[in-house]
C-alpha positions in Angstrom: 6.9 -9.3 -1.6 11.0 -8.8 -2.1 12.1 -12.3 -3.0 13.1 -13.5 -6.3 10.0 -13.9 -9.0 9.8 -16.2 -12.6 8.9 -14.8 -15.4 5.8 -15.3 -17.6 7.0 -18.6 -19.3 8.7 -19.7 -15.5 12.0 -20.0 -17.4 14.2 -17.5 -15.4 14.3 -16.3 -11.8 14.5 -12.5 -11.5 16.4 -11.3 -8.5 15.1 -8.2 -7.0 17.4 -5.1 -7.9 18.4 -2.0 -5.2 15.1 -0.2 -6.6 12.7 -2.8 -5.5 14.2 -3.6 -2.1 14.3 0.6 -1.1 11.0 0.6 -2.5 10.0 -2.2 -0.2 11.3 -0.9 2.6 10.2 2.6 2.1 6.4 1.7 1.4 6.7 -1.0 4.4 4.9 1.3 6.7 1.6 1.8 4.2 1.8 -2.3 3.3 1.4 -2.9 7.1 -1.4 0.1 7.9 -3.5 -2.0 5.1 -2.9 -5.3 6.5 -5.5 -4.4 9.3 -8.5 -4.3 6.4 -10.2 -8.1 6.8 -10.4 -10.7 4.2 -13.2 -9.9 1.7 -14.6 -13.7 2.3 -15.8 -12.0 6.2 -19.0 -10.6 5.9 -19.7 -10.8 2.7 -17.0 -7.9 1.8 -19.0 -5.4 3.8 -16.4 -5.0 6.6 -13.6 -5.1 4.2 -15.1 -2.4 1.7 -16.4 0.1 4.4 -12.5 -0.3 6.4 -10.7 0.4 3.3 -13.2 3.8 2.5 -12.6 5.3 5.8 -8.8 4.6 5.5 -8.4 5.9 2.4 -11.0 8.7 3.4 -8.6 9.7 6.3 -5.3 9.7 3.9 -7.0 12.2 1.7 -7.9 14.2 5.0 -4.4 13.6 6.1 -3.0 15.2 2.3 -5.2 17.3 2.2 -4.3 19.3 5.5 -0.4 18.8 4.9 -1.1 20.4 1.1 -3.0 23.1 2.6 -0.1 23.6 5.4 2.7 23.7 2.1 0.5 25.9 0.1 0.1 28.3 3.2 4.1 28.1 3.6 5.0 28.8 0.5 
């Protein structure tokens, strides 16, 4: 989440810097392609745990064919 965050002893508030905020806004696309696993309470975490394998199966497909394509180019 980009917001301002306490620290450990809740004493000061840490604004976020220019880092965090590209970095949010970069990575936004992944955070809301993961959103659509379910809650582990559904199911017993069976839905949840099988979603997430076959997403992060088809990412490594998905890097693997684009490292293949690079390795071919260069």
């Amino acid at each position: 989440m980009l917001g301002p965050s306490l620290d450990e002893d809740d004493l000061i508030i840490n604004q976020p810097n220019l880092k965090d905020a590209i970095m949010h806004f970069l990575l936004i696309t992944w955070k809301l392609f993961f959103s659509m696993i379910p809650p582990v309470k559904t199911g017993g975490g069976w839905p949840a745990f099988f979603i997430a394998l076959a997403m992060v199966g088809g990412i490594t497909a998905i890097v693997g064919d684009v490292a293949e394509l690079l390795g071919c180019t260069l």
